[in-house]
C-alpha positions as CSV (number, residue, x, y, z in Angstrom):
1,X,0.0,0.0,0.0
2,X,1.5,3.3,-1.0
3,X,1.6,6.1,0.9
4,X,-1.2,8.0,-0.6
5,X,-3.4,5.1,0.2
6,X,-2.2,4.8,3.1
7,X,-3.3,8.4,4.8
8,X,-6.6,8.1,3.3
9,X,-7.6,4.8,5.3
10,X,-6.7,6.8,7.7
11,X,-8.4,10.0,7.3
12,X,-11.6,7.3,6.8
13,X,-11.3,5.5,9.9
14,X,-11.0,9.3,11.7
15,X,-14.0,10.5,9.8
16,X,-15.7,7.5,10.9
17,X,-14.8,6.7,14.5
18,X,-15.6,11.1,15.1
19,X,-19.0,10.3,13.1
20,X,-19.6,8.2,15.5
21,X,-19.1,9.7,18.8
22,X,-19.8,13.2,17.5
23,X,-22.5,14.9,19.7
24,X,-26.5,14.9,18.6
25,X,-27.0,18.9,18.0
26,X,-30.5,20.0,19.2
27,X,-30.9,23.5,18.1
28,X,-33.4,25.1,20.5
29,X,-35.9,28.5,20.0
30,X,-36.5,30.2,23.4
31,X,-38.3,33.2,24.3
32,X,-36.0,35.9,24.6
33,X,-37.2,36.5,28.5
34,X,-36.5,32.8,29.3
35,X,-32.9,32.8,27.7
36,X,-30.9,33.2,30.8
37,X,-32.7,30.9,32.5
38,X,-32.6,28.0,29.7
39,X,-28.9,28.5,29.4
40,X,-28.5,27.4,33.1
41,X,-31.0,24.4,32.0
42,X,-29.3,23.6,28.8
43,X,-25.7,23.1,30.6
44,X,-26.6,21.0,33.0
45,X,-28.4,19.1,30.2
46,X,-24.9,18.8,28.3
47,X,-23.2,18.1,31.4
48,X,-25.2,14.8,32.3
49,X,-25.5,13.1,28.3
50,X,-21.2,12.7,28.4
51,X,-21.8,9.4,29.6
52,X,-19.2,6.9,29.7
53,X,-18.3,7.3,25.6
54,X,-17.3,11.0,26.2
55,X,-20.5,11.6,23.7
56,X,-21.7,15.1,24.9
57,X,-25.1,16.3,23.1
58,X,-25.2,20.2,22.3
59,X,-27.6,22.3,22.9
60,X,-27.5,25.5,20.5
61,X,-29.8,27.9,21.9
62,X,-31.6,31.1,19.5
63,X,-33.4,33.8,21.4
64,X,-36.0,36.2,19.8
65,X,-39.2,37.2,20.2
66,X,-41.8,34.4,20.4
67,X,-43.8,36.1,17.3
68,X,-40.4,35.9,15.1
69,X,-39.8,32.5,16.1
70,X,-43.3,31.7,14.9
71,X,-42.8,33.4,11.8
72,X,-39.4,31.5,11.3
73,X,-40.9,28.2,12.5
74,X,-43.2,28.5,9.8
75,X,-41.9,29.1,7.1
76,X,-39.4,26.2,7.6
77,X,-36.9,27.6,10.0
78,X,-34.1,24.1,11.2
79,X,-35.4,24.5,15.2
80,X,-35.6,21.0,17.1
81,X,-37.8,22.6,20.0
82,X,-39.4,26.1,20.8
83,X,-40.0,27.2,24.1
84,X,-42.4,30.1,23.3
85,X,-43.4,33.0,26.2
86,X,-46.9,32.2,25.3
87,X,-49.4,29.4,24.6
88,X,-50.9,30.7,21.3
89,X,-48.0,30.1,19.3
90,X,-47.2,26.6,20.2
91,X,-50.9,25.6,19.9
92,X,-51.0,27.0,16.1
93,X,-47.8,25.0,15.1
94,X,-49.6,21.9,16.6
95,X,-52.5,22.6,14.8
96,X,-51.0,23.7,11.2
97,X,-48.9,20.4,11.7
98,X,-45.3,22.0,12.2
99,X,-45.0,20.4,15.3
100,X,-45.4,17.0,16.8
101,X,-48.8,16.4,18.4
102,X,-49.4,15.9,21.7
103,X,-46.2,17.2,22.7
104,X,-47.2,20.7,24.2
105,X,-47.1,21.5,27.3
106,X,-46.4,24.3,29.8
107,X,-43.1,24.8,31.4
108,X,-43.4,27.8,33.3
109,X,-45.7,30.9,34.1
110,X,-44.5,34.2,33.5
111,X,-44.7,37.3,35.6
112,X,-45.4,40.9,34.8
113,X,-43.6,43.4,36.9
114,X,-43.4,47.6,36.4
115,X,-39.7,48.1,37.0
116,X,-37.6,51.4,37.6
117,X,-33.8,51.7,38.5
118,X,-35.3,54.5,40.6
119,X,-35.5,54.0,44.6
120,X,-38.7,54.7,45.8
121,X,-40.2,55.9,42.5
122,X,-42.7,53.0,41.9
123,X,-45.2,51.9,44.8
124,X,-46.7,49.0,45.9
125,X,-50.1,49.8,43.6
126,X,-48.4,50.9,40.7
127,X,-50.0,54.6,41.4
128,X,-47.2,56.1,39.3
129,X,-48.7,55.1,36.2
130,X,-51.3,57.5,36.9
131,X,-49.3,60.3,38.1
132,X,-47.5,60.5,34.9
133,X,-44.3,61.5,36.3
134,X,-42.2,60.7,33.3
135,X,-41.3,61.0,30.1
136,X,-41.3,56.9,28.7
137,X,-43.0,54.3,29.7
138,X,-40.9,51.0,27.8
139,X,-43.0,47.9,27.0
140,X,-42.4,44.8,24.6
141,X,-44.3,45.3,21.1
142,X,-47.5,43.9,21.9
143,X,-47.8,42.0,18.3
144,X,-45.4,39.9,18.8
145,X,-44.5,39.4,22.5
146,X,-46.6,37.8,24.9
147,X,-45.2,40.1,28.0
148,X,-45.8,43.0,25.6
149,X,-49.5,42.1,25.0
150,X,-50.1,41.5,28.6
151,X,-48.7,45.1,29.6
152,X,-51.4,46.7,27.0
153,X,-54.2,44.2,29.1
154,X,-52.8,46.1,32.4
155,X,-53.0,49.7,30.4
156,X,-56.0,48.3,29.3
157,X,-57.2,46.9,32.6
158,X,-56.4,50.3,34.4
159,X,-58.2,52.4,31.5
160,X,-54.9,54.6,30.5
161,X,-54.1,52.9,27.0
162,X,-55.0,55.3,25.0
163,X,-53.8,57.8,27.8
164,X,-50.2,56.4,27.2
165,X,-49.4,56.3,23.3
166,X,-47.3,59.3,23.2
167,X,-45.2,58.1,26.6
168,X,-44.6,54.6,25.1
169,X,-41.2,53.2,23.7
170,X,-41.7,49.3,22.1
171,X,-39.1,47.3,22.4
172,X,-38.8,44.4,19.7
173,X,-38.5,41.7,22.6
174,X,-38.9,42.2,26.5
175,X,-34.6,41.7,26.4
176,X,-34.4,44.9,24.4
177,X,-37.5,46.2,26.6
178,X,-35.6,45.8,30.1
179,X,-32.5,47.0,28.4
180,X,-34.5,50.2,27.7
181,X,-35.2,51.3,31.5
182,X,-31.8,49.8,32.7
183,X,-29.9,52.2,30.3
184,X,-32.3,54.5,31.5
185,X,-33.6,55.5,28.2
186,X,-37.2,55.0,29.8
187,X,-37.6,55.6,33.3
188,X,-39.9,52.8,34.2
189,X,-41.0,50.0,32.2
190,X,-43.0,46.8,32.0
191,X,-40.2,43.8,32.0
192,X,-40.3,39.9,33.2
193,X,-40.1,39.6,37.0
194,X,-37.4,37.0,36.3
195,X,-35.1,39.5,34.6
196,X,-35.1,41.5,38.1
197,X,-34.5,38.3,39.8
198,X,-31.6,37.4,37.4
199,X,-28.6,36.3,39.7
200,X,-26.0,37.4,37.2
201,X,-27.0,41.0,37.3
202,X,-27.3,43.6,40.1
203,X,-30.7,44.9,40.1
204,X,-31.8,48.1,42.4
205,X,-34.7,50.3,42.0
206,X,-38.2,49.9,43.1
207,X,-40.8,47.4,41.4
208,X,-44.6,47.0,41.1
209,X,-45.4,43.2,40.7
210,X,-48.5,43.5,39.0
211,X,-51.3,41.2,40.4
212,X,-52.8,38.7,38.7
213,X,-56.5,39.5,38.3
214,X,-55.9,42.3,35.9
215,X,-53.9,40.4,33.3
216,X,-54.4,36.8,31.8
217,X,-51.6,34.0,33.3
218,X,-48.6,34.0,31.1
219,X,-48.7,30.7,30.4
220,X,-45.4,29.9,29.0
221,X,-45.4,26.8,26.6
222,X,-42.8,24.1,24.7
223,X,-43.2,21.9,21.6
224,X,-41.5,19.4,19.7
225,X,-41.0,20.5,16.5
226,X,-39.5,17.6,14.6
227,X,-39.9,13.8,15.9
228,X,-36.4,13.5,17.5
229,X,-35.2,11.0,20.3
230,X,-32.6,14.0,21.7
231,X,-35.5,16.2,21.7
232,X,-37.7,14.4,23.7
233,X,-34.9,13.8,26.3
234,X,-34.6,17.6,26.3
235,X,-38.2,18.3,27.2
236,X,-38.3,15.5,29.7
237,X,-35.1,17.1,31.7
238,X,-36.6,20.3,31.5
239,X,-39.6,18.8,33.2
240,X,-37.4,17.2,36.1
241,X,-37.2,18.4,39.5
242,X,-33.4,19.8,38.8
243,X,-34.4,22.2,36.0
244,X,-37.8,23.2,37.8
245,X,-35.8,23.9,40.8
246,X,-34.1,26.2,38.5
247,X,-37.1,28.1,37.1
248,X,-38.6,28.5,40.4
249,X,-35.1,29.9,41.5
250,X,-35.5,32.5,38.4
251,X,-39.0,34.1,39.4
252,X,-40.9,31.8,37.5
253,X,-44.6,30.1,38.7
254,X,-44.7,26.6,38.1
255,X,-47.5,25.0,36.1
């Protein structure tokens, strides 16, 4: 065998033995609110599949807005699973048949929460909303995020909608929303009480955690998009006590 022949069994054999213990990929859509949290989720994940082969699945995580990821999803976007902030969107892939049935479910409830930097600015009703004592109010585009279109039901709610149109700045996502009153740029805003409960980030100010009867539960869902075993192995860890330990831990309700 001459040497040319030689070094490609060998580049063969390579390409075959890393085929072969080369990690399942499972390329995940997540709300843009729930990112931080799914990121603690998804390592752990990683960290218990390296089994005694040294096989380690990856996780490849895409935040957006849940109404882009729909958008993407249907028009034939490569996602494995999509954790959306809401429980329309999954339950319209089901239906048009871009997901797997029967694989829906919620994973966590989401909380709505008026935030400013500002000590003692915001009270414990939320009265500055009707004071008016500012120049932006920020909020996530109510077409296509859930935490956005439950911050127009509280306007809504509270009968100052129409009241606030020339006060409110739209964020594309609530990550661009809370990045609004944390530069400052708005000096109060409408943001995911897990963002102000985010460990990796010092949070001060004063909050208004809106209560429950004037907006609808946030009812934060997952599908299976494409019949995969890595992907139901996913969903099923998220599901374990571990990973809703986590979500708990990062101001989440719990279905």
């Amino acid at each position: 065998m001459n040497k040319i022949n030689l070094l490609s069994c060998f580049f063969i054999i390579y390409v075959l033995s890393t085929t072969h213990v080369a990690a399942d990929v499972l390329r995940v859509a997540v709300a843009s609110n729930f990112y931080p949290t799914m990121k603690l989720i998804a390592k752990r994940y990683e960290l218990k599949t390296g089994g005694s082969s040294g096989q380690q699945h990856k996780v490849v995580l895409i935040p957006g807005s849940s109404g882009k990821h729909f958008a993407q999803i249907m028009n034939g976007a490569p996602f494995d699973v999509f954790f959306s902030a809401d429980e329309e969107r999954p339950r319209l892939l089901e239906k048009e048949g871009k997901a797997q049935t029967g694989t829906r479910y919620t994973y966590a409830l989401g909380k709505l929460v008026l935030w400013s930097p500002l000590d003692g600015f915001i009270d414990s009703e939320g009265s500055v909303l009707k004071q008016k004592d500012f120049r932006y109010l920020a909020i996530a585009n109510p077409k296509i995020s859930p935490y956005g279109a439950s911050a127009e039901e509280v306007l809504r709610s509270l009968k100052i909608w129409d009241n606030m149109q020339d006060s409110m700045v739209r964020g594309e996502n609530i990550t661009q929303t809370f990045q609004f009153v944390r530069s400052s740029n708005a000096k109060l805003g409408f943001v995911a009480y897990s963002q102000i409960m985010n460990p990796r980030l010092t949070i001060t100010g004063s909050f208004w955690e809106v209560p429950q009867s004037i907006y609808k539960p946030i009812q934060q869902q997952a599908i299976l998009l494409k019949d995969s075993s890595i992907g139901k192995e996913f969903l099923s860890f998220v599901q374990s006590d571990e990973s809703l330990s986590i979500i708990s831990k990062s101001g989440y309700g719990l279905p």
